[in-house]
C-alpha positions in Angstrom: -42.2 0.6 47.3 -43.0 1.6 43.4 -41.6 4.9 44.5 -38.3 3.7 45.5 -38.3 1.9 42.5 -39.1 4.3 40.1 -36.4 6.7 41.7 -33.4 3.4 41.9 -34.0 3.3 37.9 -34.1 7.1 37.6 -31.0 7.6 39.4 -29.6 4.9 37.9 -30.7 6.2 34.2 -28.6 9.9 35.4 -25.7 8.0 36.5 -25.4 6.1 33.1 -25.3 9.0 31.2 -23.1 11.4 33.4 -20.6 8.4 33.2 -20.6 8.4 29.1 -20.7 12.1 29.3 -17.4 12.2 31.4 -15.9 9.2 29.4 -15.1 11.4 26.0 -17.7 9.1 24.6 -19.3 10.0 21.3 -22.9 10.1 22.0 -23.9 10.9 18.6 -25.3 7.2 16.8 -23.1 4.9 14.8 -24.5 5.4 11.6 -24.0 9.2 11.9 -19.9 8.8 12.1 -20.0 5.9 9.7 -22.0 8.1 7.4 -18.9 10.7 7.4 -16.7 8.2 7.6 -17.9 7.1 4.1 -18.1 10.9 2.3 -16.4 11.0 -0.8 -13.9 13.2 -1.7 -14.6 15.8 -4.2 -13.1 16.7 -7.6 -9.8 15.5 -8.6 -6.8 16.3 -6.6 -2.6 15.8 -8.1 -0.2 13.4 -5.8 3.2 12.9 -5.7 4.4 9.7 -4.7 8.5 9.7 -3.3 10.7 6.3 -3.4 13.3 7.1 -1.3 15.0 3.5 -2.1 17.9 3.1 0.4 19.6 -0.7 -0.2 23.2 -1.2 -0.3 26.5 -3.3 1.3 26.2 -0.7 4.1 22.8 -1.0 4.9 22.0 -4.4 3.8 25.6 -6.4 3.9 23.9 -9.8 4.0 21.0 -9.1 1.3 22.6 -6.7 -0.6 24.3 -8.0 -4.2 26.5 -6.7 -6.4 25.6 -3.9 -8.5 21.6 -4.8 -6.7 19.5 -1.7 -7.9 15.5 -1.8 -8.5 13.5 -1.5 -11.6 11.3 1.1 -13.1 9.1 2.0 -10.3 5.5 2.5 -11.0 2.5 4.7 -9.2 -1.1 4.1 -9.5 -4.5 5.8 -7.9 -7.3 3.8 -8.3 -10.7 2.4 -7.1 -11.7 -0.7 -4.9 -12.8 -2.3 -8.5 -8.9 -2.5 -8.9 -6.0 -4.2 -7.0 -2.2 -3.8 -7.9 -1.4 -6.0 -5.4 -2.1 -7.4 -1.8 -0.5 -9.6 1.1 -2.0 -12.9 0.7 -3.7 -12.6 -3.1 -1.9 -14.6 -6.2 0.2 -11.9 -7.9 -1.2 -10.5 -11.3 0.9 -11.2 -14.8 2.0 -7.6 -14.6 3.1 -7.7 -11.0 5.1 -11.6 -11.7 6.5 -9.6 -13.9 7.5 -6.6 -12.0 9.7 -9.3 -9.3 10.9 -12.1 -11.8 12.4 -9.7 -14.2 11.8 -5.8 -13.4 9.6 -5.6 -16.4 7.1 -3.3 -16.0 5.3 -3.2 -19.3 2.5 -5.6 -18.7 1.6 -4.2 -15.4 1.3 -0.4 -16.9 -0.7 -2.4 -19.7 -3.4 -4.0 -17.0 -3.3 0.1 -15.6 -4.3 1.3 -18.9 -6.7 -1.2 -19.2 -8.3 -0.6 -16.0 -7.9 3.3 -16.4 -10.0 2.9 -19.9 -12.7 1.2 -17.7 -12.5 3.8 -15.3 -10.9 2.0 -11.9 -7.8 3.5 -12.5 -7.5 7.6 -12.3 -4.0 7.5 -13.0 -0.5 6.1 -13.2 3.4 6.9 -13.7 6.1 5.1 -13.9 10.2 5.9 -14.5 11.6 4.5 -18.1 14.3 3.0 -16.7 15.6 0.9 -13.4 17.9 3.4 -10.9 21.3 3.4 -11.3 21.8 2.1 -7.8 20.2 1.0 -4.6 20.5 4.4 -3.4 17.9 6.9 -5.3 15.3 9.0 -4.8 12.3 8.2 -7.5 9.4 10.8 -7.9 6.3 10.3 -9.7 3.0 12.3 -10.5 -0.6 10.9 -10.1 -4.0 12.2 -9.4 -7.0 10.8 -7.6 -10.4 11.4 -8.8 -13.2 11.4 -6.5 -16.4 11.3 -8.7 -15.1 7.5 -9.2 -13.9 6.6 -5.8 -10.5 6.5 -7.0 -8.8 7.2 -3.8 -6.6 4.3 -3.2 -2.6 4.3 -4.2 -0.3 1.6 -4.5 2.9 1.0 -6.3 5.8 -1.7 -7.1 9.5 -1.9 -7.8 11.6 -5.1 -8.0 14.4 -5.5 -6.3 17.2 -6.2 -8.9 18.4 -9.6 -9.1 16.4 -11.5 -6.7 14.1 -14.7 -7.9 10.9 -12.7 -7.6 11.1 -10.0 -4.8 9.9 -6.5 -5.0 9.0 -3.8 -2.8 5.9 -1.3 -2.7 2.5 -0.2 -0.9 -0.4 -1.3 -1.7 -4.2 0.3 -1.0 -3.2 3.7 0.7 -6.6 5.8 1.2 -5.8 8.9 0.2 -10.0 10.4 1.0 -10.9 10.4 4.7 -14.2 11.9 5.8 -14.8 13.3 2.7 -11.3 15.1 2.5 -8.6 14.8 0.7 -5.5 13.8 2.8 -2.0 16.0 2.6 0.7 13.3 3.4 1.1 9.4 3.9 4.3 7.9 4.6 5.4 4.4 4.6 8.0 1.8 5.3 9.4 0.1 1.6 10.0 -3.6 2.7 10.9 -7.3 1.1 7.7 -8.7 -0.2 7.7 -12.5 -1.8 5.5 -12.9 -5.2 5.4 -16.5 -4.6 6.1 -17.1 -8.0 9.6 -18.0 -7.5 11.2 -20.3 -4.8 14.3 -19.3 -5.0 15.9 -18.3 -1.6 19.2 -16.1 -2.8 19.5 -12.9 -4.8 21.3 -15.2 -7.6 19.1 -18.6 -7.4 18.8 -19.7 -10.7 15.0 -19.7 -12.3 12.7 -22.4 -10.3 9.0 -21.6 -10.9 6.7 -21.8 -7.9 3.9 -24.6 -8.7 1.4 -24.0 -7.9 2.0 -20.1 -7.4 1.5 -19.4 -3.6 0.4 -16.0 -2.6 2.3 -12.8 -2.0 4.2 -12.8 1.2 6.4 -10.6 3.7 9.7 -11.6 3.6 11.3 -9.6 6.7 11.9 -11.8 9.4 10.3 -15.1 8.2 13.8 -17.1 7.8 15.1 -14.5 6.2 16.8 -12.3 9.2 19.1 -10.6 6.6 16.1 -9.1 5.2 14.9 -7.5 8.5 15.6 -4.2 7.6 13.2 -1.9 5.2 14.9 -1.2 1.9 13.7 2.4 2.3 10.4 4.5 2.3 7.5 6.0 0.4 5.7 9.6 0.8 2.6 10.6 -1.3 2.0 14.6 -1.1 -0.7 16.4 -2.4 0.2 19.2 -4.8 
């Protein structure tokens, strides 16, 4: 009888592992993929980041205002320590900025603050708003890998609104310890919640308390269902 036990569990034993060896199952242990998973990337390495901003009567004809344009876009690469901005977190001063009134000199102000401290590898950002809703913006960053700074985000109002912009936000750029090519991305409408006006012309009428930032595509606002454009960052 302990025979036919001991050859039940043996068999039992060969059939588990032919059936994980068959399934494509990694065998090796979790801590061995996490451990590449979490590699850093070495050196520095140079980005470009591409708005391709596409928002206008024809392809926005209920959300799209006259002479609607965006504002001087701006790229960063930086650390976890630092956070342009995020679905679902209070907007910064910079960032309020950026969607109330386009400006984008206090939020390249908290970048060079955080780049003295080191969180921030780098940043770019055009002088003036486009001409239209129609333009293709390019800027230049690097990531930096000794300080982890491997994540890129980047924000543009969209001009008027009460406080909407578009962006990305936290793109890895380092996976498995290498240094990715290409990421691409949808542009969309995104909510400060520092304004609670509902139209592109809506007078001023503070938020208060601020509420967090917010999606705005398809959240009572159907018109807004459709991405403004799209963003590529390409290593150099």
């Amino acid at each position: 009888m302990a025979f036919l036990k001991l050859a039940a569990t043996a068999a039992a034993v060969v059939s588990l592992a032919a059936a994980v060896a068959t399934s494509g199952a990694d065998a090796r242990p979790w801590w061995h993929n996490n451990r590449f998973r979490n590699r850093k990337c070495s050196g520095k390495q140079a980005y470009q980041v591409t708005f391709k901003l596409n928002w206008s009567s024809a392809t926005h004809p209920q959300s799209y205002p006259k002479g609607g344009h965006f504002s001087p876009p701006t790229a960063a690469i930086h650390s976890s320590r630092y956070q342009m901005w995020a679905p679902w977190s209070f907007a910064s001063q910079g960032i309020q900025n950026v969607a109330e009134t386009g400006n984008p000199m206090v939020l390249r102000k908290e970048l060079g603050a955080y780049e003295d401290a080191g969180h921030v590898a780098s940043w770019d950002g055009t002088s003036a708003p486009t001409e239209t809703g129609v333009m293709t913006v390019k800027l230049n960053v690097s990531a930096d890998g000794a300080t982890r700074a491997v994540y890129a985000s980047g924000a543009t109002m969209l001009a008027p609104s009460p406080d909407w912009f578009t962006g990305f936000y936290n793109v890895k750029l380092c996976h498995y310890g290498h240094w990715t090519y290409r990421r691409t991305g949808t542009l969309t409408f995104w909510d400060a919640g520092t304004d609670s006006g509902r139209k592109h012309m809506s007078k001023d009428e503070a938020t208060m308390p601020p509420t967090t930032i917010s999606s705005l595509q398809n959240r009572g606002f159907p018109a807004h269902g459709r991405p403004v454009g799209n963003y590529m960052i390409r290593a150099m």
